[in-house]
N, C-alpha and C positions, 0 to 999 in steps of 0.2 A: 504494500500500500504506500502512496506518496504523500508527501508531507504537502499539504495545498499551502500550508501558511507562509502569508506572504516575507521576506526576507528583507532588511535596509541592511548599510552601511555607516549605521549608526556605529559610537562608540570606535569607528576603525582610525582616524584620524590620530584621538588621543593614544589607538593602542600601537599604532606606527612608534607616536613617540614616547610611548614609555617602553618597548622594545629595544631604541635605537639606544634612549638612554639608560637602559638596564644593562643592555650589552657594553657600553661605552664604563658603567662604573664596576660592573664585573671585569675588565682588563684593566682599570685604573686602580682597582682594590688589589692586584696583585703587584704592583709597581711600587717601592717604598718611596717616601716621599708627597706620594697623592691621595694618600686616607683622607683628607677632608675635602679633597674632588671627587673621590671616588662616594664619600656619605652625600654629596650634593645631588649629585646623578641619579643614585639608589631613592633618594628621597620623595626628587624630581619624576623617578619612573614607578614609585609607588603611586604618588598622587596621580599623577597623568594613566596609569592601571586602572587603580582604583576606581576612577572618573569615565574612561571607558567602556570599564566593563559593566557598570552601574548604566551608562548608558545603551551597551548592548543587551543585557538583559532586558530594558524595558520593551525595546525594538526589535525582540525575536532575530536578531544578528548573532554571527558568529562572535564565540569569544576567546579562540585561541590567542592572537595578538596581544587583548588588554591582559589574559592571565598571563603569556610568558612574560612579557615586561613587570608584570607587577610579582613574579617569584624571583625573576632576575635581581629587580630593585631589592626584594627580602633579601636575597643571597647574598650579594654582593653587601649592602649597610650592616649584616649580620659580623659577616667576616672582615670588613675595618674594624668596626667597634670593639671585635674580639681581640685582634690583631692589636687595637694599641690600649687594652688592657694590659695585654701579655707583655707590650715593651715597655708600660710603664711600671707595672709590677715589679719588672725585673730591674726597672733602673732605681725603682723604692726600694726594693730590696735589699739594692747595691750601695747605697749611697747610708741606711741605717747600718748592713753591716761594716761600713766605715767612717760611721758619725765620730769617732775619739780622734782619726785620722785628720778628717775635715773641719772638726772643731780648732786640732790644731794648729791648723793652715790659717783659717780665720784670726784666731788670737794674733800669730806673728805678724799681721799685717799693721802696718804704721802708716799713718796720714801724718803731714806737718801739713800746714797753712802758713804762708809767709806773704804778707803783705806789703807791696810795693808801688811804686808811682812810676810810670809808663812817661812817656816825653812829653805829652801833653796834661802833665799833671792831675792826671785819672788817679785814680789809686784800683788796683788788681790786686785782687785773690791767685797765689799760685799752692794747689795743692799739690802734694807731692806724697803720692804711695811706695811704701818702701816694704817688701815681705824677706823677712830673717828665715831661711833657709837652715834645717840642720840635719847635717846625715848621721843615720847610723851607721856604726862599724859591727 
């Protein structure tokens, strides 16, 4: 038996471009450096999914399109998000198991301020950072 019900092309607009940009932040989420292009993209092709395929449902159109874009958009923003838990974890991590370290460094650091008068009788701030360096033997 054949489906008499009539068909539009509703909803395929938005599902082009939440496709294009699902797929655009799925290759950007594996590239370091573009997690927060890559969460734009995902974000971009959730809503532009979401929005088409809300509109092809109402319109008896097809909804392959707005659904890949909008699992790519989940996929892709799922795994940045992951991704810079895991780097930042690691660099919290990293930086408590060397807090007596880095406290140290901080300490040694010295500012002097020396105020002086420039040719035009200004008077200038020169600060000057100085860190006392010590090695162990």
């Amino acid at each position: 038996m054949e489906n008499n019900l009539p068909t539009s092309n509703a909803g395929q607009g938005m599902g082009i471009a939440a496709l294009v940009l699902g797929i655009v932040a799925a290759i950007a989420a594996f590239i370091p450096c573009f997690g927060l292009i890559a969460i734009l993209f995902g974000v971009l092709a959730i809503i532009f999914g979401a929005i088409g395929l809300s509109q092809a449902k109402k319109e008896n159109a097809p909804t392959t399109m707005p659904k890949a874009g909008l699992i790519l958009g989940i996929v892709a923003t799922a795994f940045v998000i992951i991704w810079m838990l895991v780097v930042v974890g690691t660099i919290g991590s990293a930086v408590v198991s060397h807090k007596d370290e880095i406290g140290k460094a901080l300490d040694s650091i010295n500012a002097e301020t020396e105020k002086l008068q420039d040719s035009l009788e200004n008077s200038v701030e020169v600060t000057t950072d100085t860190v006392k360096v010590e090695v162990e033997k």
